[in-house]
C-alpha positions in Angstrom: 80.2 94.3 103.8 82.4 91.2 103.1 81.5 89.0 100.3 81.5 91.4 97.0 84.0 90.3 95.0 87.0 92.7 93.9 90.1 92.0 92.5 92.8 95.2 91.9 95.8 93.1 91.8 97.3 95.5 93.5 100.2 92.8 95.4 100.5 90.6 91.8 101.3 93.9 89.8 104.0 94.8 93.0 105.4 91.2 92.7 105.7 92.0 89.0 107.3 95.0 89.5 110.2 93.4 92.0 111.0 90.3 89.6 111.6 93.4 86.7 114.0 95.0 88.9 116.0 91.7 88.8 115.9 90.2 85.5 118.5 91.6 83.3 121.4 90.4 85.6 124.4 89.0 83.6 127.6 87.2 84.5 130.9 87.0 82.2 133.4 84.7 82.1 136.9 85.3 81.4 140.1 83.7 80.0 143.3 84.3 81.3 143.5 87.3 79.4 140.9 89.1 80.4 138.8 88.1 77.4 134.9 87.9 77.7 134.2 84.2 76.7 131.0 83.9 77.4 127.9 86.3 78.8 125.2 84.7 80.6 121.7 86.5 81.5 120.8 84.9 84.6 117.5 82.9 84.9 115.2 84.1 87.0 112.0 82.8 88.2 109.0 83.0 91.2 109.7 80.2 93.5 111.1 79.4 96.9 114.7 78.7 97.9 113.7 75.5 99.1 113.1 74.4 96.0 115.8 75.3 94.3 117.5 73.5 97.1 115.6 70.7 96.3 116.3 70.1 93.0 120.2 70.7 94.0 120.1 68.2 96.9 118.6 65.6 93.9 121.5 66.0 92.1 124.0 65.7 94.5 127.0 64.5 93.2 128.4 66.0 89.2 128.2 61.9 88.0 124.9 62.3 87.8 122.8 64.3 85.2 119.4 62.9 85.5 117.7 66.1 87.9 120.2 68.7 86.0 119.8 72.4 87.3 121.9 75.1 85.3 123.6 76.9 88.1 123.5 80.2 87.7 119.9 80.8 89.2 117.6 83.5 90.5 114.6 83.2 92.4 112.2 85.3 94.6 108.9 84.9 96.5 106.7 86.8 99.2 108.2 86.2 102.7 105.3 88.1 104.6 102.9 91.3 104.8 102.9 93.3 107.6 100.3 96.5 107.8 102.1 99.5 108.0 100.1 102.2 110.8 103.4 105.4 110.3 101.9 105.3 106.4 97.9 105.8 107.2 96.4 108.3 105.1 93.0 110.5 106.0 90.0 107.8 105.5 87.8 110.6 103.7 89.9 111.4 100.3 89.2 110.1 97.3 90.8 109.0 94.1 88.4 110.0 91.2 87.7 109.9 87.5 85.2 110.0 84.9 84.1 107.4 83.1 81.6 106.8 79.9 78.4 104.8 81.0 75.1 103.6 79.2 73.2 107.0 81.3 75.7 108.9 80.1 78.9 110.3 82.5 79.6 108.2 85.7 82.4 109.2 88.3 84.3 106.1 89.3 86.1 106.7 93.1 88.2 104.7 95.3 88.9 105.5 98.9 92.5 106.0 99.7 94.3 102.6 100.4 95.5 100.8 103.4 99.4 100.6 103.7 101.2 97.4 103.7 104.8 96.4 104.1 105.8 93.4 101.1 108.7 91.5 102.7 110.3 89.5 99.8 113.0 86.9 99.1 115.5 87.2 96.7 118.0 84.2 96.1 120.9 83.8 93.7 122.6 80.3 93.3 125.9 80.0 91.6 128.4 77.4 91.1 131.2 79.6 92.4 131.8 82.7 94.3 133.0 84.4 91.8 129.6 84.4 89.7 127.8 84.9 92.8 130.1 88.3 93.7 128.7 89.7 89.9 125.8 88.6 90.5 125.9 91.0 94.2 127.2 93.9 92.7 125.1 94.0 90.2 121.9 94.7 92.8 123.9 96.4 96.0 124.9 100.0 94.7 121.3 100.7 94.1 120.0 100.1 96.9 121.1 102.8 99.1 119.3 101.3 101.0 116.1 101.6 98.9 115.3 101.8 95.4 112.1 103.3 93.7 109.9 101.7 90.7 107.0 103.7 89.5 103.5 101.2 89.4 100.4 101.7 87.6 98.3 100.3 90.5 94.6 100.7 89.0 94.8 101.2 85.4 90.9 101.7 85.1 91.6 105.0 87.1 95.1 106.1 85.9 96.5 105.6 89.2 100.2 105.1 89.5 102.4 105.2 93.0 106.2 105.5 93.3 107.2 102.7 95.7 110.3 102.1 97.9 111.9 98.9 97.9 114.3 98.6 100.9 116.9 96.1 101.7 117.3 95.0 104.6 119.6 92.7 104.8 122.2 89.6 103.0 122.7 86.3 104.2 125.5 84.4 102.8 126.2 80.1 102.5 128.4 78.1 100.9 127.1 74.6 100.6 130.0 73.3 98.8 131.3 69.7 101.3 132.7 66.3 100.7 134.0 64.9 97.6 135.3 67.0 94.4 132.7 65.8 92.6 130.4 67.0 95.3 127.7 69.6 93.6 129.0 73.4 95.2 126.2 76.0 95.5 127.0 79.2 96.2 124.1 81.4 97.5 123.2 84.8 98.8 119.9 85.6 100.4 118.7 89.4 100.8 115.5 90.1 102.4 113.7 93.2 100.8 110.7 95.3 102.2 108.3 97.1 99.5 106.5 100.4 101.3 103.5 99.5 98.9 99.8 99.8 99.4 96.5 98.3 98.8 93.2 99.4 97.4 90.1 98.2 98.1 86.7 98.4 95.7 86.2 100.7 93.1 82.5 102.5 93.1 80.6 104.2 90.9 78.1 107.5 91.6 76.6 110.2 89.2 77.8 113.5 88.4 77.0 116.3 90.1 75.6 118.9 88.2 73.5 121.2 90.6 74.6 122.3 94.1 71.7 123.8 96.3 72.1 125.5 100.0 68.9 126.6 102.1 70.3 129.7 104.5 68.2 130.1 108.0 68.7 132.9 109.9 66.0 131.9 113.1 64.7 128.7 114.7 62.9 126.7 115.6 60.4 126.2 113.2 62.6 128.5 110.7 61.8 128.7 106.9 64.5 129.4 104.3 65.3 133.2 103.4 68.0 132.4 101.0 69.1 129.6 98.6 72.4 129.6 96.7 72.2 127.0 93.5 75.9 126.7 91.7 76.0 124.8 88.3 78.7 124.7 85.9 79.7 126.6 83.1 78.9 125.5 80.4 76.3 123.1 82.1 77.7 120.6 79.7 80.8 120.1 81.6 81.8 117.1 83.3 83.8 116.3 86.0 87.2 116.5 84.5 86.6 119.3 81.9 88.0 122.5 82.6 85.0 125.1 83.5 84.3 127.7 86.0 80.7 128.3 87.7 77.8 130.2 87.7 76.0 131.5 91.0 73.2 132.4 91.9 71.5 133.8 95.1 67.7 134.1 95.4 66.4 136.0 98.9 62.5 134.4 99.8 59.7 136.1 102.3 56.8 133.4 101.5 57.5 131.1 104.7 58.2 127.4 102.6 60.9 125.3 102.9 62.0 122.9 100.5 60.9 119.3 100.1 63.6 116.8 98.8 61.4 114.3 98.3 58.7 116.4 95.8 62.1 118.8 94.6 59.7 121.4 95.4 59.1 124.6 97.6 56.0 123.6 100.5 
């Protein structure tokens, strides 16, 4: 079962997504008269807080300026997956479209997916509380405590999902110790859970075109007495036309059944 390769992207477009949320953030500074001095759109970028701390501790002191980082930052990563079971949708439904193929029409289906919560890391630095404070409540009134984004999960099948994104909580340190010309970081943690799922392989089968059902009325040994064919009208049709159908129902007395490997009556 394992071992055909697929690739959706299903958790890099939901990574995507989460970074977008984030990365029109601004700060202002003022002047003592309330005048806007300068606007600053705040970097942000996929990578650990460790290595933003990093770069920080290798620039410890403002004297300095050979491992320069331009405080203020934003990064984010994935913290962890964890499978969801209170999400689990019916094994049997599908997810279905047409699609043009060398034979002609081809529907293209995908099971329902498998639930997974995204658990992510988002971490401001800033130079001074109060950059990091704009920075804060800029994200926390819309999260209440979750906020929706709209994903085009499998663009091959136009299918698109409105996920949560939760926050669950804010953790709060001041680095700033020693020496006034000791490098301050100011930094807020929150920890975010995205209600996402994920798909697994796409396949491929033929269009139906012809329904048939045998009706017995005795066994054992029984013989067919009645078959009901339904095709589509116009026959032409595919699978996501708009058409109605066209039955028909044929009562037999000869004693055959049918044969589906000849398609014939025996």
């Amino acid at each position: 079962m394992f071992g055909n390769y697929f690739y959706n992207e299903s958790m890099r477009r939901m990574t995507i997504a989460f970074g977008q949320i984030f990365n029109n953030i601004q700060i202002k500074r003022k002047d003592s008269n309330g005048n806007v001095v300068q606007s600053i759109r705040v970097p942000l970028a996929y990578a650990p807080k460790e290595k933003f701390l990093a770069r920080l501790d290798q620039q410890a002191s403002l004297d300095n300026r050979e491992f320069a980082v331009t405080l203020p930052r934003m990064g984010f990563d994935i913290a962890g997956l964890e499978y969801d079971a209170t999400r689990k949708l019916n094994r049997i439904q599908k997810y279905k479209t047409v699609k043009a193929d060398i034979d002609g029409k081809v529907m293209n289906y995908n099971y329902v997916p498998v639930p997974y919560n995204i658990s992510y890391n988002l971490s401001t630095f800033t130079a001074s509380a109060e950059s990091g404070l704009q920075i804060i409540e800029q994200i926390l009134p819309f999260f209440q405590p979750d906020f929706t984004v709209t994903i085009n999960v499998i663009p091959e099948m136009n299918i698109k999902r409105d996920v949560p994104v939760i926050l669950n909580r804010i953790n709060y340190e001041d680095t700033y110790n020693g020496s006034f010309t000791d490098r301050r970081a100011v930094i807020y943690t929150l920890n975010f859970t995205a209600k996402t799922y994920l798909y697994g392989p796409a396949r491929t089968q033929k269009v139906i075109k012809e329904v048939q059902s045998d009706l017995y009325t005795t066994t054992p040994e029984a013989t067919r007495e009645e078959r009901i064919i339904v095709i589509p009208e116009p026959t032409t049709a595919n699978a996501n036309d708009d058409f109605g159908f066209t039955t028909t129902i044929t009562n037999y007395f000869d004693g055959k059944n049918y044969n589906p490997s000849t398609d014939s009556d025996e």
